[in-house]
C-alpha positions as CSV (number, residue, x, y, z in Angstrom):
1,X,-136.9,-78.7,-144.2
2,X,-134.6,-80.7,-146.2
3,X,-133.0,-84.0,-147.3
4,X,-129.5,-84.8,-145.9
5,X,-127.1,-87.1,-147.1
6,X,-123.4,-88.1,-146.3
7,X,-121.7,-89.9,-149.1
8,X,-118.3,-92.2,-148.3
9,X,-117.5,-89.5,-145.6
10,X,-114.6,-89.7,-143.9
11,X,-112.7,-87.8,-140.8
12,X,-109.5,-88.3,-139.6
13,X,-107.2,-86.3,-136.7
14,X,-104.2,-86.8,-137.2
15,X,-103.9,-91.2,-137.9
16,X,-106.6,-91.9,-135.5
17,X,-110.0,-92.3,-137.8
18,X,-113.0,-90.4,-136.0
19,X,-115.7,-91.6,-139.0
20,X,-115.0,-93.9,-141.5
21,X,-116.9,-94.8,-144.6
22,X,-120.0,-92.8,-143.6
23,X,-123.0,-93.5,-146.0
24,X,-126.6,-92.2,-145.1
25,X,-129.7,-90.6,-146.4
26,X,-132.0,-88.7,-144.0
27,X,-135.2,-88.0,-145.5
28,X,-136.3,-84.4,-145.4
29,X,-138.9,-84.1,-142.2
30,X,-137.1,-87.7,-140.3
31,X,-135.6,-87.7,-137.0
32,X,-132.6,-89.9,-137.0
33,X,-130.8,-90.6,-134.3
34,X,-126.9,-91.6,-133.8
35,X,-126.6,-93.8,-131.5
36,X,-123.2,-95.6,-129.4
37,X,-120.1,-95.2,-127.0
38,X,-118.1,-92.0,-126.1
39,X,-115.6,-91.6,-128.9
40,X,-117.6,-93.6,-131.3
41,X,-118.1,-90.6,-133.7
42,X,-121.5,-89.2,-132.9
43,X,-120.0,-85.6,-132.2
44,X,-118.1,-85.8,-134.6
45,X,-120.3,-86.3,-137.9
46,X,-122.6,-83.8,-136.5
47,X,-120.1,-81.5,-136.2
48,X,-119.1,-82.0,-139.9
49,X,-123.1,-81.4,-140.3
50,X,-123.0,-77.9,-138.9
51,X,-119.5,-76.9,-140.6
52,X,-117.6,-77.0,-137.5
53,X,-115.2,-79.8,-138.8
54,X,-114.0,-80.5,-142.7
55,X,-114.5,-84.0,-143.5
56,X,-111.4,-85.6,-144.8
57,X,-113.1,-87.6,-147.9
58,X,-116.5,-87.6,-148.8
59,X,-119.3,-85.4,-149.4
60,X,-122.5,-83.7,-147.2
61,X,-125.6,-82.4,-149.2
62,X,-128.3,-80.4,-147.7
63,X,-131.0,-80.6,-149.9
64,X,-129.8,-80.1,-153.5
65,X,-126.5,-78.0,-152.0
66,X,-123.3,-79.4,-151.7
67,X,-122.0,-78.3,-148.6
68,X,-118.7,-80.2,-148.2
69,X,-116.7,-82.0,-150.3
70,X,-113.7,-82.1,-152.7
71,X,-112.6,-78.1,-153.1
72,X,-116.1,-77.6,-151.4
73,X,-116.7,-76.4,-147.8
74,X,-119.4,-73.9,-146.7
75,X,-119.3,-72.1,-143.7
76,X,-121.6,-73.0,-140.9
77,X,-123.4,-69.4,-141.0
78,X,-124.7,-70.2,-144.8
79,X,-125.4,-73.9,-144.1
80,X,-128.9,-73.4,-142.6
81,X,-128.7,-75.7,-140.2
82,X,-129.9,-75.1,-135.9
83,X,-127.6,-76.6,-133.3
84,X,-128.6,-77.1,-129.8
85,X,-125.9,-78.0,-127.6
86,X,-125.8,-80.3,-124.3
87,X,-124.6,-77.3,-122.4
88,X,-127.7,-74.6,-122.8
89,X,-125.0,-71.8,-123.6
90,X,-127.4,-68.6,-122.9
91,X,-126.1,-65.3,-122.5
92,X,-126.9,-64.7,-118.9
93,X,-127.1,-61.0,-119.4
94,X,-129.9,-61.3,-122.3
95,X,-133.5,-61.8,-121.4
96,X,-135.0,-65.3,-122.7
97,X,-136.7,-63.3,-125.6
98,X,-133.2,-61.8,-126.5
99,X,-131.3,-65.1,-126.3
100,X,-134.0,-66.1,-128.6
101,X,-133.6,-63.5,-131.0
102,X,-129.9,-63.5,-131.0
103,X,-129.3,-65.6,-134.3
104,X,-131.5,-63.6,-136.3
105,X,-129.7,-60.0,-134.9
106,X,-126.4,-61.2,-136.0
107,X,-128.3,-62.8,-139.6
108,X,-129.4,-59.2,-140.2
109,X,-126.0,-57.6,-139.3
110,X,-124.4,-59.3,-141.5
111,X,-126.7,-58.9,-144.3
112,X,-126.8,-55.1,-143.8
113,X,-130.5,-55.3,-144.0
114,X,-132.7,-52.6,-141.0
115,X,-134.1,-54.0,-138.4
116,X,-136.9,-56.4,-139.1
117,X,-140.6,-55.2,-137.6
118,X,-141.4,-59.1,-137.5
119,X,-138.2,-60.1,-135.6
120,X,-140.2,-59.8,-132.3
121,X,-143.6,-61.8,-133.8
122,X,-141.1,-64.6,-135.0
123,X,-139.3,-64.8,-131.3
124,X,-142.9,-64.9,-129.8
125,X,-144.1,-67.7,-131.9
126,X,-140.5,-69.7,-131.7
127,X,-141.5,-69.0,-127.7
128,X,-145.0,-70.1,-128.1
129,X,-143.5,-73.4,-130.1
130,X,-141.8,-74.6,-127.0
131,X,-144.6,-73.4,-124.6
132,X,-142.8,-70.4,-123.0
133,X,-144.4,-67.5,-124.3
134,X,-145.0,-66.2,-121.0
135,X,-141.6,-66.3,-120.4
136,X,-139.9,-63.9,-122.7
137,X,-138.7,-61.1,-120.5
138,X,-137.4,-63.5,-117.6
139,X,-133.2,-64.6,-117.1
140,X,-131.9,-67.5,-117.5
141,X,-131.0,-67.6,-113.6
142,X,-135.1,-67.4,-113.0
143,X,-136.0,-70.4,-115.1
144,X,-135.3,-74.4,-114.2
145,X,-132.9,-76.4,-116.3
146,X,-135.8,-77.7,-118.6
147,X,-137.1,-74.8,-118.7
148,X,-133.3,-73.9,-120.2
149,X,-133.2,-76.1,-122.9
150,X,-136.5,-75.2,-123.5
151,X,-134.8,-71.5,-124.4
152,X,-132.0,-73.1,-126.4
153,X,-134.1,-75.0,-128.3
154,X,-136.7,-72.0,-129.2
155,X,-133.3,-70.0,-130.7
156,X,-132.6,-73.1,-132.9
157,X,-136.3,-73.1,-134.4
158,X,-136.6,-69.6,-134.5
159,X,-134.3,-69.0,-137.7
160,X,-136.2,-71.9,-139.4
161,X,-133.3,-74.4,-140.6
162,X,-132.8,-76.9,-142.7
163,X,-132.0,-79.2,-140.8
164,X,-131.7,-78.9,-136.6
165,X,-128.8,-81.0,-134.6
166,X,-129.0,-81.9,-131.4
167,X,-126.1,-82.6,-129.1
168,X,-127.2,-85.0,-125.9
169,X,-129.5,-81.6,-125.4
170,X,-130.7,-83.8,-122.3
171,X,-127.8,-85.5,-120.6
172,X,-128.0,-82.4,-117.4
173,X,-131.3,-82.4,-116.6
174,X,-133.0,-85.0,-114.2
175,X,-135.2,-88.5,-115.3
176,X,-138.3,-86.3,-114.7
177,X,-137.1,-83.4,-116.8
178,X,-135.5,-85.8,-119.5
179,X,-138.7,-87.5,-120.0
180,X,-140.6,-84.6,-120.3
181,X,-138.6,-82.8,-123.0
182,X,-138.2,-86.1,-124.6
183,X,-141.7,-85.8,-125.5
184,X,-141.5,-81.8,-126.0
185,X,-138.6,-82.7,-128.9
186,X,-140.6,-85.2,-130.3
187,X,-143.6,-83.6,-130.7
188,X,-142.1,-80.3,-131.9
189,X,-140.1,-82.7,-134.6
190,X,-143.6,-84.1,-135.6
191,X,-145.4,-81.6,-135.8
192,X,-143.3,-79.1,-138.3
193,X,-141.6,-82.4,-140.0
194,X,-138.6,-80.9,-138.8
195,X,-135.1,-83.1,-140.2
196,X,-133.1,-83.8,-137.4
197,X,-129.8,-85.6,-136.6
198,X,-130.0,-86.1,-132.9
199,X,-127.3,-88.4,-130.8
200,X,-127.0,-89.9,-127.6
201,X,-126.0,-92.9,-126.0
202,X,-128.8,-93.0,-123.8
203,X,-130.9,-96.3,-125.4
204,X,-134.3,-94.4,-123.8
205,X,-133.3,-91.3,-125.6
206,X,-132.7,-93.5,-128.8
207,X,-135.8,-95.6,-128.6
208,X,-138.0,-92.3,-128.1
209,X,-137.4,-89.9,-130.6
210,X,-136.1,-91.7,-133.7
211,X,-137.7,-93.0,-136.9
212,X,-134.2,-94.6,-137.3
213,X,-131.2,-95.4,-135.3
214,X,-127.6,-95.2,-136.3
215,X,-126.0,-97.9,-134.3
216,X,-122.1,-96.4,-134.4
217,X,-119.0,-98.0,-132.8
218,X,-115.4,-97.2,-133.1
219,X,-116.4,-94.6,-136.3
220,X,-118.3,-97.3,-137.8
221,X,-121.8,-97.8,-139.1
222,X,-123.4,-101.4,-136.7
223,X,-126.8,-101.5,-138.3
224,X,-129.5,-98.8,-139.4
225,X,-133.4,-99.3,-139.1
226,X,-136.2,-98.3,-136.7
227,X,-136.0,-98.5,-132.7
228,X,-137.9,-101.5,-132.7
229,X,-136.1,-103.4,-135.6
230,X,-132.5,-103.1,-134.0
231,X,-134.0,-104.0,-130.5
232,X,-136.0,-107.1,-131.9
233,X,-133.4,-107.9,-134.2
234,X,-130.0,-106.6,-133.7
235,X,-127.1,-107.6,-136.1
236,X,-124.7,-108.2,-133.6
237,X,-123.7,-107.9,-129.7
238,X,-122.8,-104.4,-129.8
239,X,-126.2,-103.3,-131.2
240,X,-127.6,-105.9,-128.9
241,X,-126.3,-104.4,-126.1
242,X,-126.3,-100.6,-127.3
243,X,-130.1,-101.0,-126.5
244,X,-130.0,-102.9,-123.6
245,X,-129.6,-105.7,-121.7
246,X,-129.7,-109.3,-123.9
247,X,-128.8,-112.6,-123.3
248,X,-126.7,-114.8,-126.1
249,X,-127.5,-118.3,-125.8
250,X,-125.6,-121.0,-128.6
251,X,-128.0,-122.9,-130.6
252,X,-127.7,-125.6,-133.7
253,X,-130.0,-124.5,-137.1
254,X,-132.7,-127.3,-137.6
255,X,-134.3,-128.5,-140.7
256,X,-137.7,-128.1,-141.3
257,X,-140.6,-126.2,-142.5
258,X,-140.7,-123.8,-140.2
259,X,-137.5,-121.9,-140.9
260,X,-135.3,-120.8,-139.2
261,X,-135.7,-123.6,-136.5
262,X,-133.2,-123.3,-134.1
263,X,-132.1,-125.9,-131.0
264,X,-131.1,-125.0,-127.8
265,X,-129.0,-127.1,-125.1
266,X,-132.0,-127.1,-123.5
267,X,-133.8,-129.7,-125.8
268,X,-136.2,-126.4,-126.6
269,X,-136.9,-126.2,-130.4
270,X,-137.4,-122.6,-131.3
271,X,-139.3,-122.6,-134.5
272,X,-140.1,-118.7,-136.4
273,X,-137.3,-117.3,-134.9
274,X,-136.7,-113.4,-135.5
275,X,-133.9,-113.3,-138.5
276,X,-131.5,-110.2,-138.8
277,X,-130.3,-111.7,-142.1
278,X,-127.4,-114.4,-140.7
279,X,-127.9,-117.3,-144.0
280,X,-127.3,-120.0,-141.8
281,X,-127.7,-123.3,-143.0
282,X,-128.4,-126.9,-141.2
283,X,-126.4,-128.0,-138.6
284,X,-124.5,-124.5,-138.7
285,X,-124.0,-123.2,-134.7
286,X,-125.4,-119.5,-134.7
287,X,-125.7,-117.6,-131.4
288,X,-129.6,-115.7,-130.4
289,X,-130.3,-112.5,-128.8
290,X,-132.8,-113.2,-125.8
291,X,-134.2,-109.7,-124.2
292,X,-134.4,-110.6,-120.1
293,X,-138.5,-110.5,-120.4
294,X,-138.4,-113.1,-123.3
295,X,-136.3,-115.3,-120.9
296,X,-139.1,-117.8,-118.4
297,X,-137.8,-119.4,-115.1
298,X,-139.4,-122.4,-113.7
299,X,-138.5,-124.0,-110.2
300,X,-136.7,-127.2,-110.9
301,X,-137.7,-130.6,-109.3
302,X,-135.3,-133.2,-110.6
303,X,-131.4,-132.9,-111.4
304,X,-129.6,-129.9,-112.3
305,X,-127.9,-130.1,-115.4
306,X,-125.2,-127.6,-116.9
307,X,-128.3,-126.2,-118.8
308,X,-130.4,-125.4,-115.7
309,X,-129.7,-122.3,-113.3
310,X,-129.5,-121.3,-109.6
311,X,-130.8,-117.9,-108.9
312,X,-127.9,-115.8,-107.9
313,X,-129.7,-112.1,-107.3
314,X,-133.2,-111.5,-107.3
315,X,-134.5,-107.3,-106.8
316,X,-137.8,-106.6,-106.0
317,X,-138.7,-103.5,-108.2
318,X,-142.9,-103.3,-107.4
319,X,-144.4,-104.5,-110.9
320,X,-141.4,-106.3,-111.9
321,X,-138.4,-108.6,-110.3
322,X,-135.2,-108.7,-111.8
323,X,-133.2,-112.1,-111.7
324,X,-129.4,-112.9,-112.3
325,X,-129.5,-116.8,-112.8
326,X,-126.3,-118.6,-113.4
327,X,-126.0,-121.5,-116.0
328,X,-123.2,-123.7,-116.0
329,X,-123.6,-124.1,-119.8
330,X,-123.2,-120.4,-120.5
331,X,-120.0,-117.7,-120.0
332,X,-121.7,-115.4,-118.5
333,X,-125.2,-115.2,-115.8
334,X,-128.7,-114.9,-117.9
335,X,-130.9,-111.6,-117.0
336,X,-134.2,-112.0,-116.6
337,X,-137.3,-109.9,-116.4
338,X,-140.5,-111.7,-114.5
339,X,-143.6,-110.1,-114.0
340,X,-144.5,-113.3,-111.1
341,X,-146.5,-112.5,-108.3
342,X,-144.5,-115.0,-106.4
343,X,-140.9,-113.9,-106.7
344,X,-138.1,-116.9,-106.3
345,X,-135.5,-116.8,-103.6
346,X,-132.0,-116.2,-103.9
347,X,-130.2,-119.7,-104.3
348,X,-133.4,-121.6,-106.0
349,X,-132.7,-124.0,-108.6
350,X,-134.6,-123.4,-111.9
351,X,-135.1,-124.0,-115.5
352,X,-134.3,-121.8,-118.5
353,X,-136.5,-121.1,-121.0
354,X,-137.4,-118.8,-124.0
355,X,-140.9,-117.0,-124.7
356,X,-142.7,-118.1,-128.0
357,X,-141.2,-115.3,-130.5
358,X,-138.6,-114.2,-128.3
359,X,-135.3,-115.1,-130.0
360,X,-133.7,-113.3,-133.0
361,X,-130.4,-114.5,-135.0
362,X,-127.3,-112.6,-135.1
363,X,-126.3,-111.8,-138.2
364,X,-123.0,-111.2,-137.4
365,X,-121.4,-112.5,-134.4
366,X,-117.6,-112.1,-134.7
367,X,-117.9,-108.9,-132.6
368,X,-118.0,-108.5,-128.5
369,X,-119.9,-105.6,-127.1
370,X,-116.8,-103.2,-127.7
371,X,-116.8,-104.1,-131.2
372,X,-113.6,-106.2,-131.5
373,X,-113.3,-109.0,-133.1
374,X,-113.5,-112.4,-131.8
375,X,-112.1,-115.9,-132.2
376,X,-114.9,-118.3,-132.1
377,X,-115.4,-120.8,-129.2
378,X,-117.6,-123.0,-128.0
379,X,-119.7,-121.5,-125.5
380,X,-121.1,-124.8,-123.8
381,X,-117.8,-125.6,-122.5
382,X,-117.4,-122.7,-120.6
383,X,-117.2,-122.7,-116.9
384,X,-119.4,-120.8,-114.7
385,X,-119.0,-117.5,-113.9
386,X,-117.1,-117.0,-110.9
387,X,-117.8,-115.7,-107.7
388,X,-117.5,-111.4,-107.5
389,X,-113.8,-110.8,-105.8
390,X,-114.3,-109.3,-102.5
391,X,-112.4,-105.9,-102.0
392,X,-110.9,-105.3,-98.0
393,X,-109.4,-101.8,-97.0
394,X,-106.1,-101.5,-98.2
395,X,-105.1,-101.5,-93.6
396,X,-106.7,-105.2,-93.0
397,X,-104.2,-107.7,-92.7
């Protein structure tokens, strides 16, 4: 396998930018995921990967190769690479073992060479790679839809390339199916140090299978690390929320030796709070990322204030309960996880909050979860949220 790397790439249609500024280096044998939104330019740089698009500036390497560039651009049958698309795209009239086979038929066309005695042997151990080699003289219309991507993903190993790109290869199959060749594409990756770009915007997906995540939004690089960097410490609320649910709670920096120390309406003092590089000083107002099981409801004896909450949903989900608690002091109703064996009621009153460790800093919080800017306010002023609008039939009078 080989090393990737996309340097100041660029790609516009028409004046709408798809990727801009596009810097990366994927190390030969990592699994990098792209990760974000429709439209955000997954597709779009993987495309330019495979050969299917030009970029408009900047440069792709495969290994030592220049594949696009200035004056540069080679075709997607020299480049090497293995696509496996979301839609399974087998030929219905080919057996599994010929769908298999197909890329290295048309390689040997090409090249004018005779047919190869090992073609077969390399289809049977491309087979036996995804655990279908009992499988080869079946249809597609005999085998399940994992059983599918199983196929397309066999005749994207079996011509061994450089680098193999995968399209949300899971986004038709069911949560049983998805999970299962979650793992299947994992440990295939591992096991062969395979280089692969895959994207998704499915955070499961994202957490599963990279060693890195590309946070993208709006063609724009958000942040770059491993799953549990940008989920414990996300740069801003798009990453936040591109991984999940979080809470944004205001705060005040506090001086002290235990830095960063951070204050919360509450009165709570947060001390060796999670740091995604904001260089906040004393006294500045920064805003912390609080994942719904780091968040810790208490029922509340005395006086509400605008920083206590009043339970608005509570769902029952076996292990877990899943609360929507409205604060007065905060724009919009706090998530929270609780693993209580005594669930609270709809309507209780309770206080707020955060787990030892629980917290991390934006670095950056001058973007919503869309990615556009914002103006900044002060979020303890802000009323509570307001009751869901109730929709009649269109007849009622």
């Amino acid at each position: 396998m080989s090393r990737l790397s996309f340097e100041g790439v660029r790609k516009d249609f028409g004046r709408v930018t798809a990727v801009a500024e596009f810097d990366l280096k994927v190390d030969s044998g990592e699994a990098i995921v792209l990760l974000g939104p429709s439209g955000c330019g997954k597709t779009t740089t993987l495309r330019m990967v495979a050969g299917f698009e030009r970029p408009t500036e900047g440069q792709i390497r495969i290994g030592s190769n220049l594949v696009a560039g200035p004056n540069v651009f080679v075709p997607p049958s020299r480049r090497e690479v293995g696509v496996v698309f979301q839609s399974y795209a087998l030929w219905p009239h080919m057996t599994v073992a010929d769908n298999v086979g197909f890329g290295l038929t048309v390689r040997r066309r090409r090249s004018g060479a005779k047919r190869s005695a090992n073609l077969g042997g390399r289809v049977a151990r491309a087979l036996e790679q995804v655990r279908l080699d009992e499988m080869g003289s079946r249809y597609p219309h005999e085998l399940s839809g994992g059983q599918q991507q199983r196929v397309a993903l066999a005749r994207a190993l079996v011509t061994t390339p450089r680098v193999l790109l995968l399209d949300e290869p899971l986004s038709n199959l069911d949560s049983r199916l998805r999970e299962e060749m979650r793992l299947e594409i994992r440990r295939l990756q591992r096991e062969f140090a395979i280089t692969m770009i895959y994207i998704t915007h499915d955070r499961t997906e994202a957490l599963a299978l990279a060693d890195r995540i590309v946070a993208l939004n709006a063609g724009n690089i958000q942040q770059v690390g491993p799953p549990k960097d940008l989920y414990r410490a996300p740069g801003n609320r798009f990453v936040a929320r591109s991984l999940g649910s979080a809470n944004f709670l205001p705060g005040v920096i506090q001086d002290g030796p235990d830095q960063p120390a951070v204050r919360l309406g509450t009165g709570q003092l947060l001390t060796g709070v999670v740091d995604a590089g904001s260089q906040r000083r004393p006294g500045d107002v920064v805003t912390l990322c609080v994942r719904p099981p780091d968040l810790e409801l208490s029922p509340l004896d005395g006086p509400m204030t605008p920083w206590s909450g009043v339970v608005r949903d509570a769902v029952f989900l076996g292990d877990e309960v899943h609360y929507l608690v409205d604060v007065p002091a905060l724009g919009e109703p706090c998530r929270v996880v609780d693993r209580g064996i005594r669930p609270l009621a709809r309507g209780a009153r309770v206080s707020v909050a955060v787990a030892k460790g629980g917290a991390s800093l934006l670095a950056d919080d001058s973007r919503d979860a869309d990615g556009h800017l914002l103006e900044p306010e002060d979020e303890t002023d802000l009323p509570p949220p307001a009751a869901p609008p109730v929709h009649r039939p269109s007849h009622a009078r």
